[in-house]
C-alpha positions as CSV (number, residue, x, y, z in Angstrom):
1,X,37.0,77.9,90.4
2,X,39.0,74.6,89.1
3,X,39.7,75.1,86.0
4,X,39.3,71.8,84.0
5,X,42.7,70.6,83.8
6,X,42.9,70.7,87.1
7,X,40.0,68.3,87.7
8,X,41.0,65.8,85.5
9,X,44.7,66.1,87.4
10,X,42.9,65.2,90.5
11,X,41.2,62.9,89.3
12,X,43.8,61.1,87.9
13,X,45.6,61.5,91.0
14,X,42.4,59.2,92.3
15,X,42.7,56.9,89.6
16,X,46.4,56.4,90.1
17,X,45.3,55.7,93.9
18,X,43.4,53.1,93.4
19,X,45.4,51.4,90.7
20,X,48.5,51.5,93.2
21,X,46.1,49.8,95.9
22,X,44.9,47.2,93.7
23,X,48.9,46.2,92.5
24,X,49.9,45.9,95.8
25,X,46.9,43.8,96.7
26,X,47.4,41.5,93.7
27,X,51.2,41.5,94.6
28,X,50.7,40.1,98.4
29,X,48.1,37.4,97.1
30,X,50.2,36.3,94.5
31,X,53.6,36.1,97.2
32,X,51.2,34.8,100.0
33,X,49.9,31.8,98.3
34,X,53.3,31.3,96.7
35,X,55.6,31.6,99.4
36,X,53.0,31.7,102.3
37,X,52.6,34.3,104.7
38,X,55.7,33.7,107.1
39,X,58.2,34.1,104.4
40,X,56.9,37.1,102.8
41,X,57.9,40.8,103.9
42,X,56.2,44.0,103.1
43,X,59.6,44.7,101.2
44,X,58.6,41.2,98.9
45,X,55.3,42.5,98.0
46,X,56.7,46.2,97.3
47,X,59.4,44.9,95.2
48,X,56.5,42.7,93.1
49,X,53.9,45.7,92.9
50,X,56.8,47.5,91.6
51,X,56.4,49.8,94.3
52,X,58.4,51.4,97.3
53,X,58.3,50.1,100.8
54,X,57.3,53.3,102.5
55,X,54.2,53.1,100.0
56,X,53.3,49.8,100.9
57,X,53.1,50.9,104.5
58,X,51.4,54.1,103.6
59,X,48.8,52.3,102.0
60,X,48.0,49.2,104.0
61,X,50.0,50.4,107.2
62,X,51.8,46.9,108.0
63,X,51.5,43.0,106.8
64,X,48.7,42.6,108.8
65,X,46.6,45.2,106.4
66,X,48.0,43.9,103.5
67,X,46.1,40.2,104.9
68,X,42.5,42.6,105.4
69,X,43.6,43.9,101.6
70,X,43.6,40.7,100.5
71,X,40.5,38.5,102.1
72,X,38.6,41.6,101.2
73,X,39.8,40.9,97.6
74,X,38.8,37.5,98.1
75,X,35.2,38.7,99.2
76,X,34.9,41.2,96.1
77,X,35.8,38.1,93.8
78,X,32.7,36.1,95.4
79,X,30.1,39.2,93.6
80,X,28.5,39.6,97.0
81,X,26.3,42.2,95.1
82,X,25.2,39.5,93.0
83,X,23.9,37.1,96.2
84,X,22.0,40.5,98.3
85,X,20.6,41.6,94.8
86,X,19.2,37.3,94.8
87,X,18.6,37.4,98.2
88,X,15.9,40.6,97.8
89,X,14.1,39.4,94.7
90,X,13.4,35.7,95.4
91,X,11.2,34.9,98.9
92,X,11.5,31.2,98.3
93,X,13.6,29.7,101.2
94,X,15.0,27.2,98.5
95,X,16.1,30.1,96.2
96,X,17.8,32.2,99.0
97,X,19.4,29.3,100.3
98,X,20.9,28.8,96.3
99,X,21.9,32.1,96.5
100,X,24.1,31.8,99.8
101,X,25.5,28.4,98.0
102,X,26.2,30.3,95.2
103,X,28.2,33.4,96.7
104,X,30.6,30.2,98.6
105,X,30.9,28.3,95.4
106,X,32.1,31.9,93.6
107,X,34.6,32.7,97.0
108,X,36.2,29.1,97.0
109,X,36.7,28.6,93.2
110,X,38.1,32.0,92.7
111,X,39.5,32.8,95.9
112,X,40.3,29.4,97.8
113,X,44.4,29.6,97.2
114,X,44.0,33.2,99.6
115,X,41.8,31.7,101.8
116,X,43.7,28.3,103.0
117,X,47.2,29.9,103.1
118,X,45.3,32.8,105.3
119,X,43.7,30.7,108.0
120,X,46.8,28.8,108.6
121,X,48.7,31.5,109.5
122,X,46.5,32.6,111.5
123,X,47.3,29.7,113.8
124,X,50.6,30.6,114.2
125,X,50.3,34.5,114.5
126,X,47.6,36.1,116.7
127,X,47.6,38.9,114.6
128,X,46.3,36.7,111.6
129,X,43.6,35.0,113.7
130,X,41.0,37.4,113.6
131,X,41.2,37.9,109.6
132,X,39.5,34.0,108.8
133,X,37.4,34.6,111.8
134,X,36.1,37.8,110.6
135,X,35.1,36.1,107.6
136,X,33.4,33.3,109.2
137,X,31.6,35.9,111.7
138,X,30.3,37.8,108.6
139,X,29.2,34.6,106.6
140,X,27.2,33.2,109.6
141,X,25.5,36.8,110.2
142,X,24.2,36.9,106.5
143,X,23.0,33.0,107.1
144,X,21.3,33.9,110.8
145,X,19.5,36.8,109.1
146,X,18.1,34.5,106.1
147,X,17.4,31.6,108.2
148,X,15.3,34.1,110.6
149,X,13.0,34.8,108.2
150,X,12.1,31.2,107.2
151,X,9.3,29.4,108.8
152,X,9.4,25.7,107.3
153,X,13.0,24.4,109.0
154,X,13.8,21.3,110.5
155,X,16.0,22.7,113.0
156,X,16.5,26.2,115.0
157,X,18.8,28.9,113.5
158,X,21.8,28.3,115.2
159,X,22.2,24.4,114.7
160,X,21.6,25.2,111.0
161,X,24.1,27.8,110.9
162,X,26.2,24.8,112.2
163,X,25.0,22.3,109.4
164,X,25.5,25.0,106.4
165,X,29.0,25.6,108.1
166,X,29.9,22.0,107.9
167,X,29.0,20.9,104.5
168,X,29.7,24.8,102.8
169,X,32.9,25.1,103.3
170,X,36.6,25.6,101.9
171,X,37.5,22.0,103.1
172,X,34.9,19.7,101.6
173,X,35.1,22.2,98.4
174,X,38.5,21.1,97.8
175,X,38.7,18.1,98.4
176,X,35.7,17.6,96.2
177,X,37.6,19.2,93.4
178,X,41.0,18.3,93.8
179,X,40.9,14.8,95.5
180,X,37.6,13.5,94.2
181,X,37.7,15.2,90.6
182,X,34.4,16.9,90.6
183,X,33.7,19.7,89.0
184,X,32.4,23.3,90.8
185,X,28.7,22.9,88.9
186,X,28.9,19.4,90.4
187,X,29.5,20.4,93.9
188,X,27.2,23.6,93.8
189,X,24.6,21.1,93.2
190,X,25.5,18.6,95.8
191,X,25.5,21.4,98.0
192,X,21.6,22.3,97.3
193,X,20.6,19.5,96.9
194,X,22.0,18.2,100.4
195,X,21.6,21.5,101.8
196,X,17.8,21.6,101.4
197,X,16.9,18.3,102.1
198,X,18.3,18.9,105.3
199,X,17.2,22.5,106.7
200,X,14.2,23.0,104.7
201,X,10.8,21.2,105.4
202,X,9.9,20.0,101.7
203,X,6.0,19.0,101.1
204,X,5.3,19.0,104.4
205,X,7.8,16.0,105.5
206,X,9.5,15.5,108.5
């Protein structure tokens, strides 16, 4: 039988774990968006975790995991919780569709300085590629399972996977803020607002 010192060592030893995984996870975002993901080496992102290389490699196996480490991050920061938890207690199609909106407008304004420098590299290194497209597979599956369950659309669920994809997205979210100076309430509501008018079947209008 443990005695209890010996739990609490364990589970300290789990604390520690997880406290190690999370520096070195804050340490590769912070070096990938400074410095972009070309220029940084797993011995970078040890050195600013404070940790040793052989860690870093134990932990997240090569750069490539350290990318997963991060979007994942990224996706925690978005409360994705938050959107199922919406998604399961409101049945209006104008609601859910709020909630999806929301869970973007959280990932790009908390997250969108991972997710550009990200997606660029993976056009250059194959072994990149599939991380944004991951994301994007997982983000239209949530959208193909809400939109299935709607009946009062203006267009079949793939094309309005394709619309939501084309005005929800990391590119018009930017520019919005940083070129045009609006703010993320602003665009949130733009989005909605644009977003049902044109999926959504309102009063019976065409």
């Amino acid at each position: 039988m443990d005695t209890p010192r010996r739990k609490y060592d364990s589970l300290k030893r789990a604390t520690q774990a997880l406290e190690t995984r999370a520096e070195i996870a804050r340490a590769a975002r912070k070096l990938f968006v400074e410095q972009g993901w070309a220029a940084t080496t797993v011995r970078d992102v040890a050195r600013e975790a404070g940790v040793s290389v052989p860690t870093v490699y134990s932990v997240y196996v090569n750069k490539t995991g350290l990318a997963l480490a991060v979007a994942d991050a990224a996706d925690l920061s978005a409360d994705g919780p938050r959107m199922v938890e919406e998604l399961e207690s409101e049945t209006s199609p104008a609601r859910q569709l709020a909630a999806m909106i929301g869970y973007d407008r959280r990932l790009y304004e908390r997250s969108g300085e991972v997710i550009v420098p990200l997606r660029e590299a993976g056009r250059v290194d194959p072994e990149l590629a599939g991380v944004h497209s991951e994301g994007r597979r997982r983000g239209d599956q949530t959208r193909r399972q809400v939109f299935s369950g709607w009946s009062d659309m203006r267009m079949d669920v793939e094309t309005a996977i394709d619309v939501y994809a084309a005005l929800c997205n990391i590119d018009v979210y930017l520019t919005l803020i940083n070129e045009r100076g609006w703010s993320p309430d602003r665009v949130e509501q733009w989005w909605n607002e644009v977003l049902t008018r044109e999926l959504l079947l309102v009063d019976g209008q065409p």
